[in-house]
ROMAR-202440 format. One record per residue: chain; x, y, z of N, C-alpha, C in turn; residue number from 1; residue in one letter. Coordinates in steps of 0.1 Angstrom, whole numbers, plus 5000, padded with zeros to 4 digits. Atoms other than C-alpha are relative to their C-alpha. Layout:
# residues N
<node A,<X,Y,Z>,<X,Y,Z>,<X,Y,Z>,NUM,A>
...
//
This chain:
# residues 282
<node A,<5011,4991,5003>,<1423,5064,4568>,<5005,5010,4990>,1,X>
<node A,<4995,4997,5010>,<1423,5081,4537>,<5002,5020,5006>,2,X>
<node A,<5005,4989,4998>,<1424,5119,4535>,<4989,5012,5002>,3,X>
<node A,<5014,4994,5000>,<1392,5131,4529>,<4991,4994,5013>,4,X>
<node A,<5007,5005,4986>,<1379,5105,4559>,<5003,5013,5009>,5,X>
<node A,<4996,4991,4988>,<1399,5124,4578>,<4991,5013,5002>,6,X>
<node A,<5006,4983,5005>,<1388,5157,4568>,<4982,4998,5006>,7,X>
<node A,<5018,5000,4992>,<1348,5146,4571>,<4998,4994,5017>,8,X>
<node A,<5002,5005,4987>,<1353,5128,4604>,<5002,5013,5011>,9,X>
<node A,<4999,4991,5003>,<1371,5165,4613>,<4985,5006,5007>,10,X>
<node A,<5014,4994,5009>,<1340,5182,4599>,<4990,4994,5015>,11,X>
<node A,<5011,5004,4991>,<1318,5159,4624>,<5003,5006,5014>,12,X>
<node A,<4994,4999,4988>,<1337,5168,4652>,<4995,5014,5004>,13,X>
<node A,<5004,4986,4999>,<1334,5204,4649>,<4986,5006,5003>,14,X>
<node A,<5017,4995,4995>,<1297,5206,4645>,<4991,4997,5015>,15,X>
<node A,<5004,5007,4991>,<1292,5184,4675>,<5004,5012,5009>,16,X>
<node A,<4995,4991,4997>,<1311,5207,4693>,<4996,5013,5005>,17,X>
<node A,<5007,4984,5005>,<1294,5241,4679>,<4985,4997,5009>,18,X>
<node A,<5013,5009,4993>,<1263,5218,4691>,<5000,5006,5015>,19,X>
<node A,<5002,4996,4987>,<1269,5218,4724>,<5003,5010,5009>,20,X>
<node A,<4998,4986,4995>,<1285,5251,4731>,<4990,5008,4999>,21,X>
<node A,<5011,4986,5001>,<1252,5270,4716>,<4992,4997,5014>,22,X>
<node A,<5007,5008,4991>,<1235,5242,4744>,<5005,5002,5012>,23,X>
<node A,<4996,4994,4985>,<1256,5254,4769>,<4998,5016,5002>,24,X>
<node A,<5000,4982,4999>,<1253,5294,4765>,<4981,4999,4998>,25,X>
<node A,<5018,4996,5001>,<1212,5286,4765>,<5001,4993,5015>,26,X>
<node A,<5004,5008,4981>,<1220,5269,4803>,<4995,5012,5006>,27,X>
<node A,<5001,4991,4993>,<1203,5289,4832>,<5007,4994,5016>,28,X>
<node A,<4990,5004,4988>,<1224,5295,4862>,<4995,5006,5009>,29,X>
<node A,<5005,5000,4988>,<1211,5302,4897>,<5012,5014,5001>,30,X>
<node A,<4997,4989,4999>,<1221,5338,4911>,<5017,4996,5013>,31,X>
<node A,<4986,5006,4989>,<1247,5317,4938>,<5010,4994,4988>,32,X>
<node A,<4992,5005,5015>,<1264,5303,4903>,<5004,5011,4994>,33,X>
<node A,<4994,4981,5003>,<1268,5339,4890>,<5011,5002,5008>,34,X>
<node A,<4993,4999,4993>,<1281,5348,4919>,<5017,4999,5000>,35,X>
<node A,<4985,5008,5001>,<1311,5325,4918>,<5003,5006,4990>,36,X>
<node A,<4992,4994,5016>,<1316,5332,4884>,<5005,5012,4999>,37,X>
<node A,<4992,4991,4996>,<1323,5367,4894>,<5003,5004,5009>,38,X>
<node A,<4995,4996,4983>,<1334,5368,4925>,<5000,5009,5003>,39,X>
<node A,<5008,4991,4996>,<1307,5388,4942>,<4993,4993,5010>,40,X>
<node A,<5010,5004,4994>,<1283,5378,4964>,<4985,4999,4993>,41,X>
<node A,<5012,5001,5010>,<1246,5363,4953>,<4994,5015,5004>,42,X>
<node A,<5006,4986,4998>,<1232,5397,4969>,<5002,5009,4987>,43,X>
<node A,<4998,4987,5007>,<1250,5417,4946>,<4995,4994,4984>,44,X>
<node A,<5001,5008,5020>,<1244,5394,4911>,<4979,5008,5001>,45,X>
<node A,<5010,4998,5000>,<1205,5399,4924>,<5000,5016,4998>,46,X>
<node A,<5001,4981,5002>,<1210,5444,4927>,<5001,4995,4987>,47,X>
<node A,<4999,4990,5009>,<1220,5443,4896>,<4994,4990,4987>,48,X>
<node A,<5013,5005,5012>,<1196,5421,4878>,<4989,5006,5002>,49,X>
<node A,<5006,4988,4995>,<1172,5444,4898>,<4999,5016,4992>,50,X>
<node A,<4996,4988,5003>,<1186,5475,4884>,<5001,4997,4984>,51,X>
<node A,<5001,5000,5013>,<1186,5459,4850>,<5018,4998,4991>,52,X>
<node A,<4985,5005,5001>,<1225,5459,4848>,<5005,4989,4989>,53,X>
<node A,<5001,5016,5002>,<1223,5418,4844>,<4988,4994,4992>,54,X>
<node A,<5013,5003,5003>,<1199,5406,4822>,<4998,4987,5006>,55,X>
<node A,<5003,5012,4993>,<1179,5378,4838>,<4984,4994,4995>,56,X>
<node A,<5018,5005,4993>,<1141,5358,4840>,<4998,4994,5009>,57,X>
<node A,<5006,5008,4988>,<1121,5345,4863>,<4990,4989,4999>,58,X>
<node A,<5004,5006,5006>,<1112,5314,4867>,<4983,4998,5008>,59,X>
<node A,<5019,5001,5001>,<1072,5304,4873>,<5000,5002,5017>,60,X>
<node A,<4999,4990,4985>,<1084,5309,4918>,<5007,5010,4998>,61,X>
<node A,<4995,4988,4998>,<1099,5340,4910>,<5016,5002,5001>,62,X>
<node A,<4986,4997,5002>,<1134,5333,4910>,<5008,5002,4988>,63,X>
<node A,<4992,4995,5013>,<1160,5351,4890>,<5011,4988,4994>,64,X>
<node A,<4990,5009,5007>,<1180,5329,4865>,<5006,5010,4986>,65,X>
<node A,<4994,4988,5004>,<1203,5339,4844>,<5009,4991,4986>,66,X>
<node A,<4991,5005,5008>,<1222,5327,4808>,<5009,5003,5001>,67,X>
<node A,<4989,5002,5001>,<1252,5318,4802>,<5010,5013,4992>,68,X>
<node A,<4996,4991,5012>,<1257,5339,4772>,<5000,5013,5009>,69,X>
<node A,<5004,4986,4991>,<1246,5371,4794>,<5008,5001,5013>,70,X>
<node A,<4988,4997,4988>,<1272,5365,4823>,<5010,5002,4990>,71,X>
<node A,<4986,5000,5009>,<1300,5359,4796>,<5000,5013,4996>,72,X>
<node A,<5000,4990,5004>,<1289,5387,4781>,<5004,5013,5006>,73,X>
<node A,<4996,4992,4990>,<1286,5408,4813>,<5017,4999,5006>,74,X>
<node A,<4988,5003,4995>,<1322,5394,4822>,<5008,5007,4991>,75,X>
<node A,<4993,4994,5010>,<1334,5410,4787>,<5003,5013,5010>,76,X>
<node A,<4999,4990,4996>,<1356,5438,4800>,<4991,5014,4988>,77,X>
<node A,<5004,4987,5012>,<1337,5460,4768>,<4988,5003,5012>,78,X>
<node A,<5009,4993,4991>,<1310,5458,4795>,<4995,5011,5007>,79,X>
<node A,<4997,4994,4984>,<1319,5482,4824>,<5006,5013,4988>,80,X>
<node A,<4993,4992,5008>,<1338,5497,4790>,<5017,5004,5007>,81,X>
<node A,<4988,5003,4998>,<1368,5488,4805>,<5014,5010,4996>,82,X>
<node A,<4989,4996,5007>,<1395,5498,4782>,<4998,5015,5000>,83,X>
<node A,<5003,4986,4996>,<1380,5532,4782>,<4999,5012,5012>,84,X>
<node A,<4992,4995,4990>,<1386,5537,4818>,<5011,5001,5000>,85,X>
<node A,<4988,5003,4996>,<1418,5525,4817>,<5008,5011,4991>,86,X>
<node A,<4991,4992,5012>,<1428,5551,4787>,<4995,5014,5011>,87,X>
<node A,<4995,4991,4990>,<1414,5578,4810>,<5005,5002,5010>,88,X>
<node A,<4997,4995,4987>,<1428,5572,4840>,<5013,4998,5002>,89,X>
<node A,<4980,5008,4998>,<1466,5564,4826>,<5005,5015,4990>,90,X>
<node A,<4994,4986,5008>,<1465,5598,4802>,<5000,5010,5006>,91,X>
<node A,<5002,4986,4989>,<1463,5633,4811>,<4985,5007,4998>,92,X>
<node A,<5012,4997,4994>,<1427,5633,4813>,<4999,5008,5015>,93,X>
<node A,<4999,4989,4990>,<1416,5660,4837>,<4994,4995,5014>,94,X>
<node A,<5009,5002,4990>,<1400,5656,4871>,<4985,5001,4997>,95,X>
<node A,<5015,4997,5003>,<1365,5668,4861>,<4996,4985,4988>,96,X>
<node A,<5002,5010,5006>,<1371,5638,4834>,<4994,4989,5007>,97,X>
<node A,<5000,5014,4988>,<1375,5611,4863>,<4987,4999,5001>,98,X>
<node A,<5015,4996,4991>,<1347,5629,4879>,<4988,4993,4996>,99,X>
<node A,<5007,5005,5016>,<1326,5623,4846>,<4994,4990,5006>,100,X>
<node A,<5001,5017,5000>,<1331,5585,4850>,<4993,4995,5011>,101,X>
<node A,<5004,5004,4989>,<1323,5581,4882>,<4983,5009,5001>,102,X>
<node A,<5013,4995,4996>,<1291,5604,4885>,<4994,4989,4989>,103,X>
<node A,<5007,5010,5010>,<1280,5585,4854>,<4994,4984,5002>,104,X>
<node A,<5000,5017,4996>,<1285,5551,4867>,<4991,4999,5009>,105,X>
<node A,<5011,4999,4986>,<1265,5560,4903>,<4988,5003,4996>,106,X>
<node A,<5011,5000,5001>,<1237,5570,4879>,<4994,4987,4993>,107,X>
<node A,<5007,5012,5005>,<1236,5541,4862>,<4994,4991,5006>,108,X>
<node A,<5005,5006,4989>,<1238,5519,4891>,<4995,5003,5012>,109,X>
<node A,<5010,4993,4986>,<1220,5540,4915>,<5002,5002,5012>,110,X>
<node A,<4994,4991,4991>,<1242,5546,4939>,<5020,4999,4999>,111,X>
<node A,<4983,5000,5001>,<1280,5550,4951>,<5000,4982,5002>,112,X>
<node A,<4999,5015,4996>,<1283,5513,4961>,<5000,4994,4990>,113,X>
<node A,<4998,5007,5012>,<1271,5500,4927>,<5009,5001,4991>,114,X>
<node A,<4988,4992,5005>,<1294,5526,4914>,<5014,4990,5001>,115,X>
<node A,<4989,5006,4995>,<1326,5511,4935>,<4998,4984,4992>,116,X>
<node A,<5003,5011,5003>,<1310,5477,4926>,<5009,4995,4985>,117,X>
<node A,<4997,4999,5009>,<1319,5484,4890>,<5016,5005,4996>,118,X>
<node A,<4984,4994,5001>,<1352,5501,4896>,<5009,4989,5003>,119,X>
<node A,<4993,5008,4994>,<1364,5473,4914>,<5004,4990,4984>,120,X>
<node A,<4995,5005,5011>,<1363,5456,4879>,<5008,5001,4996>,121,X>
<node A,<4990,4985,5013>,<1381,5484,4861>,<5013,4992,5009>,122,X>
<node A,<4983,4998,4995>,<1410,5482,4889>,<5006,4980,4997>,123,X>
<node A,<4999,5013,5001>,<1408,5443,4885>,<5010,4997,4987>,124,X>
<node A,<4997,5001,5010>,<1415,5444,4852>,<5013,5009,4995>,125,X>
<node A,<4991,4987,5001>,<1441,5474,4851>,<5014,4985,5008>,126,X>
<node A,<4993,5006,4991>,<1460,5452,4879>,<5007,4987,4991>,127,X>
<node A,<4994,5013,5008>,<1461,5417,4852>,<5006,5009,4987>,128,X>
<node A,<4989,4992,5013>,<1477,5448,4823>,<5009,4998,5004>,129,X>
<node A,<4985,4997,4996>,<1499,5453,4845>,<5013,4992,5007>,130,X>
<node A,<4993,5014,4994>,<1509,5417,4857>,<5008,4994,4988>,131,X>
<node A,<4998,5007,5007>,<1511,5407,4820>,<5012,5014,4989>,132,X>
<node A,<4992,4989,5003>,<1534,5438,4812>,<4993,5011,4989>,133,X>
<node A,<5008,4991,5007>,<1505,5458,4792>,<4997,5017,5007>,134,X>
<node A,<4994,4987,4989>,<1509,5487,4819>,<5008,5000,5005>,135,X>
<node A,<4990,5001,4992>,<1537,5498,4834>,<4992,5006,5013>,136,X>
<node A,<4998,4993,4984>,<1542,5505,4872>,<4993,5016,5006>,137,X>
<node A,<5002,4989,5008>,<1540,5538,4862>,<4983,5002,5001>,138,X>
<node A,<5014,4996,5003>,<1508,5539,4849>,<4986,4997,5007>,139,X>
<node A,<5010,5012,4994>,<1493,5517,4872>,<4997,5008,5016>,140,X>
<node A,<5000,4991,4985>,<1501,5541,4903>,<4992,5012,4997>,141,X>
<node A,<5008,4989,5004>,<1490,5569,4884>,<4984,4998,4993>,142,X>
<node A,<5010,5002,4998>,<1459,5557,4876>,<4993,4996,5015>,143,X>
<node A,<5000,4996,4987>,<1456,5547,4912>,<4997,5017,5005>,144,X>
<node A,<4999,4985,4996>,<1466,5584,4925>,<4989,5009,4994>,145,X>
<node A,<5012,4989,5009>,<1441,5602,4900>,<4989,4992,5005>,146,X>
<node A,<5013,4997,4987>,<1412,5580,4917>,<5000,5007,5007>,147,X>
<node A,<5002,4993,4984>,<1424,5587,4951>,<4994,5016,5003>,148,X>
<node A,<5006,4987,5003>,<1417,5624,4942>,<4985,5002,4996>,149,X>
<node A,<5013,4997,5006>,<1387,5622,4920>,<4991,4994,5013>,150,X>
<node A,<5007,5009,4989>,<1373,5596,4950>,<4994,5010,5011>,151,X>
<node A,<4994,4988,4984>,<1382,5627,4980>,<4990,5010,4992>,152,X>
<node A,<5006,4983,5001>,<1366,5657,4961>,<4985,4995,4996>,153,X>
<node A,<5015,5004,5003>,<1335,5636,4959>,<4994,5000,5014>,154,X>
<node A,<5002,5004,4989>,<1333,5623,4991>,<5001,5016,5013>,155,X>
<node A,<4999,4988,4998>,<1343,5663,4999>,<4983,5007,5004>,156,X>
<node A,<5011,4998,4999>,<1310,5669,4989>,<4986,4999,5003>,157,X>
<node A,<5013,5003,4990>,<1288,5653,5016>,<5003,5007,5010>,158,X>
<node A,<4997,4992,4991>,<1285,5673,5044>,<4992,4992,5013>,159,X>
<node A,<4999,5009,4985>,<1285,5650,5079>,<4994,5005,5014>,160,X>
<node A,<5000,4994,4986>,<1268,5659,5109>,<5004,4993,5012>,161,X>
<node A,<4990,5005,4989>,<1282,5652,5144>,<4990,4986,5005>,162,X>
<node A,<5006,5012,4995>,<1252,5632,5156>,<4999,4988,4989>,163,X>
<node A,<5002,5011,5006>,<1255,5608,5127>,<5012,4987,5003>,164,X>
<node A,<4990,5012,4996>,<1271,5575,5128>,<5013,5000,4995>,165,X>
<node A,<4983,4995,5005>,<1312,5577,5125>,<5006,4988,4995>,166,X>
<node A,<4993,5009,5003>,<1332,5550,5108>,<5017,5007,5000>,167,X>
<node A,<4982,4997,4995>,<1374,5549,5118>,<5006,4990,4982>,168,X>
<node A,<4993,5007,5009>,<1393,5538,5086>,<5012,4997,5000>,169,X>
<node A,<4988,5006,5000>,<1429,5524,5084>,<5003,4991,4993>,170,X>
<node A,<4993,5010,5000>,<1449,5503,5072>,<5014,4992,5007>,171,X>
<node A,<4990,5002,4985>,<1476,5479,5093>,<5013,4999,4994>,172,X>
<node A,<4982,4997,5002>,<1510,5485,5095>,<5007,4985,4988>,173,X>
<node A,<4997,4999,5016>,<1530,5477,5065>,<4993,4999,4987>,174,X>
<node A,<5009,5004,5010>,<1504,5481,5042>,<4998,5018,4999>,175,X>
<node A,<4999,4987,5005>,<1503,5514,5021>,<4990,5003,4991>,176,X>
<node A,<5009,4998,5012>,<1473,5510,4997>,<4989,5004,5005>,177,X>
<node A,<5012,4992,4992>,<1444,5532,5005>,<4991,4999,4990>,178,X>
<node A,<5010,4994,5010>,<1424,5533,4973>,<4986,4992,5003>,179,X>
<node A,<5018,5006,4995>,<1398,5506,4989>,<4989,5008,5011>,180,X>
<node A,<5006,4991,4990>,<1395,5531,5018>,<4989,5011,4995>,181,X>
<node A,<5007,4990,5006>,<1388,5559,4991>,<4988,4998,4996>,182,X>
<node A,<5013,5006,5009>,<1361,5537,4977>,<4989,5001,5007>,183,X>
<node A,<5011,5000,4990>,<1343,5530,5007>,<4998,5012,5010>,184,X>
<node A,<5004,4989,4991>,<1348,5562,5023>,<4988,5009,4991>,185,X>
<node A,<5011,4997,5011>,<1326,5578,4992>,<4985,4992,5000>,186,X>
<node A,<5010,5005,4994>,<1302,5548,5001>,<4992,5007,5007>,187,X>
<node A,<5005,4997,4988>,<1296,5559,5032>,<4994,5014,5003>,188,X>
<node A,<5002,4987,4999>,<1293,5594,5030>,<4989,5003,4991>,189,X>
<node A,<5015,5003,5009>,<1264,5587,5004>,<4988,4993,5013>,190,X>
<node A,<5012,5004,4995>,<1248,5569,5031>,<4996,5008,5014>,191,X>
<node A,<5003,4993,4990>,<1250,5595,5059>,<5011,4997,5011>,192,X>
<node A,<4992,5002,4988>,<1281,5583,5078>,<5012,5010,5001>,193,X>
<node A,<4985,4989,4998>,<1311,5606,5089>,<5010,4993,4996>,194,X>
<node A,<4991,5008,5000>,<1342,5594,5086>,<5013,5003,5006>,195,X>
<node A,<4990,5000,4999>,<1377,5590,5100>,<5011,4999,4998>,196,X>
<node A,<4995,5004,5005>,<1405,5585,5084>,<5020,5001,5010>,197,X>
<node A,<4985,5005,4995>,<1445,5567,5101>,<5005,5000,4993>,198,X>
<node A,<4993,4998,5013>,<1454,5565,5069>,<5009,4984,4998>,199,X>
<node A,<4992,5009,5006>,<1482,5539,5057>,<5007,4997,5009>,200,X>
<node A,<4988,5003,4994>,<1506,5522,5078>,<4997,4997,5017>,201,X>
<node A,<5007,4998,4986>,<1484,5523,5111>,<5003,4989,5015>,202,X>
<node A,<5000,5011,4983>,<1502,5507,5145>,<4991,5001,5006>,203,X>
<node A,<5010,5008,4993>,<1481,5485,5165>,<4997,5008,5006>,204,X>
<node A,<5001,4993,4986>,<1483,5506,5194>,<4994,5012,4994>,205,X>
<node A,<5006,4988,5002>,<1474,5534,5180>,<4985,5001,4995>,206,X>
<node A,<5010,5008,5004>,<1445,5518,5163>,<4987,5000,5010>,207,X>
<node A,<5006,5004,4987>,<1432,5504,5193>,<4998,5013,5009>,208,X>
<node A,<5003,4989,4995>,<1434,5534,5214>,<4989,5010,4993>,209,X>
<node A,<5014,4992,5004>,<1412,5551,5188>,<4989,4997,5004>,210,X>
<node A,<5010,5011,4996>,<1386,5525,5193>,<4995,5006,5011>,211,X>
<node A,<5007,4999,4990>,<1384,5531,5225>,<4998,5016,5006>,212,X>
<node A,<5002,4984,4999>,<1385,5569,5229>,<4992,5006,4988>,213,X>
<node A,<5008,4995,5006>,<1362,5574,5202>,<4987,4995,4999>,214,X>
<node A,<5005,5008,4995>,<1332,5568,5197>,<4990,4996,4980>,215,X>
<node A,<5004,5002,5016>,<1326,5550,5161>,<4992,4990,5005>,216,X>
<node A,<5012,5011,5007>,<1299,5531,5151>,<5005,4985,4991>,217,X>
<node A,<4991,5011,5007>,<1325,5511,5130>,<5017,5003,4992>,218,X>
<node A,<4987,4997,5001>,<1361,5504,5123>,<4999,4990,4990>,219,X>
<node A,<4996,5007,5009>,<1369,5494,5087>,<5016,4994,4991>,220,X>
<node A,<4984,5006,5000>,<1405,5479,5078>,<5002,4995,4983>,221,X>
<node A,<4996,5003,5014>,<1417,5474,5043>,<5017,4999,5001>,222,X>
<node A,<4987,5005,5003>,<1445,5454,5027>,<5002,4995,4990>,223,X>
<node A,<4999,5010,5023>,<1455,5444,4988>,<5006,4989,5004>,224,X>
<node A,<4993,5014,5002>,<1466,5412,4977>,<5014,5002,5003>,225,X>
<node A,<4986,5002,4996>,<1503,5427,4981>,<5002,5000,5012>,226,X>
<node A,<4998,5006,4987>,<1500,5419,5016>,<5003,4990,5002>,227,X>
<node A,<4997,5017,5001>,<1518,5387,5022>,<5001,4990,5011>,228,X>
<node A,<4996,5001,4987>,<1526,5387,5059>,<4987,4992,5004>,229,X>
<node A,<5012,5006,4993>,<1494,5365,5070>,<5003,5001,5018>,230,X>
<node A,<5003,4999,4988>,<1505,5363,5103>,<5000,5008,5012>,231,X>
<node A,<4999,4987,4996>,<1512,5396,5110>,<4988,5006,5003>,232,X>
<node A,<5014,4996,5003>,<1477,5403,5097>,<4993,4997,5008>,233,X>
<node A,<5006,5004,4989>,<1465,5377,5119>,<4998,5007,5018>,234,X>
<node A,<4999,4996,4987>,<1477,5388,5151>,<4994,5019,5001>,235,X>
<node A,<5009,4986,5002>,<1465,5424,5141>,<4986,5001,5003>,236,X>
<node A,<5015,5001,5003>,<1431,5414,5132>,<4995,4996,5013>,237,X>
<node A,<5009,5004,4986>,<1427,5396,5167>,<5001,5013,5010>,238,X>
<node A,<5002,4983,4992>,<1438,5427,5190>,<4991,5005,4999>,239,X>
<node A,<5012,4990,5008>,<1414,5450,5167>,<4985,4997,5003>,240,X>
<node A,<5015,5003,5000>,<1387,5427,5170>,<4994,4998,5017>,241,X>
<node A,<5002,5000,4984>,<1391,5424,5211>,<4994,5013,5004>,242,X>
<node A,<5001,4986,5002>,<1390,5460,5212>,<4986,5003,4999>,243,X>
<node A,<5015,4999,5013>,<1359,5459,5187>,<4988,5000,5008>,244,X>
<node A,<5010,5007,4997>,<1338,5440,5203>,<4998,5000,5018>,245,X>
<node A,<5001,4991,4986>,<1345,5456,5240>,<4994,5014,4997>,246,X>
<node A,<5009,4988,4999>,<1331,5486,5227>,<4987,5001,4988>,247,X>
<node A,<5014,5004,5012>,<1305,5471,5203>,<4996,5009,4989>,248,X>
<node A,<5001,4991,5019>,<1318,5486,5170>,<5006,4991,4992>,249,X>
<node A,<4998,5011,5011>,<1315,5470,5138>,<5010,5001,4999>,250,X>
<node A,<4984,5007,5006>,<1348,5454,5125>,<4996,4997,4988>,251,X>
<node A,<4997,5006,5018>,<1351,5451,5086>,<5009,5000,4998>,252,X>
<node A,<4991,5005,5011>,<1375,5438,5067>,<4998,4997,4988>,253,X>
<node A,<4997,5005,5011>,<1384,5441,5031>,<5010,5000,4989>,254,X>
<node A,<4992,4997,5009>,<1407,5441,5001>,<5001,4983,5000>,255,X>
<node A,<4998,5018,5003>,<1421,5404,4989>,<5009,4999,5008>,256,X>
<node A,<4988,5005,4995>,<1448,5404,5014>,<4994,4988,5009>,257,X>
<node A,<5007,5017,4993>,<1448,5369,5035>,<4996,4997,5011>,258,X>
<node A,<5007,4994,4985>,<1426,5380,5062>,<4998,4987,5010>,259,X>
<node A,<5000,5010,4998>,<1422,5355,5086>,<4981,4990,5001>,260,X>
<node A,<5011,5009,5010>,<1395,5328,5078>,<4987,4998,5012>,261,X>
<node A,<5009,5004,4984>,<1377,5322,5117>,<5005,5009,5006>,262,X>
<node A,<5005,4980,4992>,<1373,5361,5128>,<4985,4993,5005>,263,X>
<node A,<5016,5004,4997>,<1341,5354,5150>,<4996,5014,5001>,264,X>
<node A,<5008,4984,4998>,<1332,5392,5155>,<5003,5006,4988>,265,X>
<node A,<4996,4990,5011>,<1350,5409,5123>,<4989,4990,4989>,266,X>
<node A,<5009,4998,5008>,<1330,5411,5091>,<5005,4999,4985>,267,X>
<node A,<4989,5001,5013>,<1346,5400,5060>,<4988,5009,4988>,268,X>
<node A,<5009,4993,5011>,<1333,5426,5030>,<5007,4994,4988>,269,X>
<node A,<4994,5006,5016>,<1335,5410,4993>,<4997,5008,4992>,270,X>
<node A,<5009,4992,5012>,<1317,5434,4976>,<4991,5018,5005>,271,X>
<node A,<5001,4992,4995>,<1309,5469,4981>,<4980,5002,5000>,272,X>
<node A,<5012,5004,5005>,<1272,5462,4969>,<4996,4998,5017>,273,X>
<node A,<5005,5003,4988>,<1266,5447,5003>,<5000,5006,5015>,274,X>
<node A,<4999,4990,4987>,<1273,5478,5026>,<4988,5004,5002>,275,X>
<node A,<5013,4994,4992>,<1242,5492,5032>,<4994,4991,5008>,276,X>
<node A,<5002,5008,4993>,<1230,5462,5044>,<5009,4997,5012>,277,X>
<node A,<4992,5001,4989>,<1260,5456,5069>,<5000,5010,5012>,278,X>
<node A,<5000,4987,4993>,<1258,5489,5083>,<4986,5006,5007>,279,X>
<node A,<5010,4992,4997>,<1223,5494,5087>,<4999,4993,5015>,280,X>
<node A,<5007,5006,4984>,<1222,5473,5122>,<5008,5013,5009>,281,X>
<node A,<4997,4991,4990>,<1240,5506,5134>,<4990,5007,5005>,282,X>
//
């Protein structure tokens, strides 16, 4: 084959190619195919085609479909504007800055939940800088730390009454990361719940005794992926959930740690989008 074959044969290949990539980014994908693709639940892909977020149509029965091009796009960290969290929340941007972002975000998406929904990206993304050495340690905690603050003087500012429904927060022993607690404690205080907070590091026993001497509506448990211990976790999760379900209070679980997979009473949370719904059978 001479050179120029090559070259136009080449040439064919490419446009074929170009072809079917435009023919794939015009596919429409079902809101449970979203989903996956960003590991969410279909509930939450639908809020926020709802809210306009996601662009979508509908087809001639009403259901939301969705291109290709317009997830990819949404998946762009330029989306969420990404990089422009991450520059505030690693410099010495101020607290009232944070604040900024976050009020901004809850008005876009309409409430705290959609808010967190969105954050959860940010920290997603912060977490792969900092895997691929684009953030240091460093900056990755301190980003961290400056939520946990901006998160608290928000969540400061709901004011809880006694008759309302109480949620117990914790996380289980050897486990130090609170910033999912901070997330959803702001949730909740948007939707009228009190809260309690065990904080980091939380033995069983002690746990458990809350449970039963108090009187929550629901006990939420967080744990990051640097949790490694599965069967530590395990044996935690079942106690908690005995406990739980003797005094008929919700049990959530979330963060990516390796929760266990056949909890019959605990409540696996993927997405912060889907709290209101969880919570409202209190």
């Amino acid at each position: 084959m001479n050179k120029s074959s090559k070259t136009s044969n080449d040439t064919n290949i490419e446009r074929k190619t170009s072809r079917r990539t435009k023919r794939s980014k015009k596919t429409l994908l079902t809101s449970t195919a979203v989903a996956t693709r960003l590991g969410v639940t279909a509930s939450t892909v639908k809020r926020w085609a709802d809210i306009g977020t996601l662009p979508h149509v509908r087809t001639a029965g009403g259901h939301r479909r969705f291109l290709v091009k317009d997830v990819e796009n949404f998946q762009n960290p330029s989306h969420v504007e990404v990089n422009h969290w991450i520059e505030k929340l690693t410099t010495g941007t101020g607290t009232y800055g944070i604040l900024s972002l976050l009020l901004q975000e809850r008005d876009k998406t309409g409430s705290y939940a959609g808010a967190m929904a969105t954050l959860s990206l940010v920290l997603k993304a912060i977490g792969e800088k900092w895997s691929v050495g684009e953030l240091t340690i460093h900056e990755e905690h301190f980003a961290s730390n400056r939520l946990i603050r901006a998160l608290a003087q928000l969540s400061d500012s709901y004011v809880s009454t006694d008759s309302g429904a109480k949620c117990l927060l914790a996380v289980p022993e050897k486990e130090v990361h609170v910033l999912g607690l901070s997330m959803l404690e702001l949730c909740l205080r948007e939707l009228g719940w009190a809260v309690s907070w065990l904080g980091e590091n939380t033995p069983k026993d002690t746990l458990t005794k809350a449970i039963m001497t108090g009187d929550y509506g629901a006990v939420a448990l967080s744990a990051s992926v640097h949790y490694t211990d599965r069967d530590t976790l395990g044996t935690y999760v079942i106690d908690v959930e005995k406990v739980c379900k003797e005094t008929e209070t919700l049990l959530f679980l979330g963060g990516s740690a390796p929760w266990p997979e056949d909890c019959g009473y605990a409540s696996r949370m993927y997405d912060f989008s889907d709290l209101p719904m969880a919570i409202s059978v209190v």
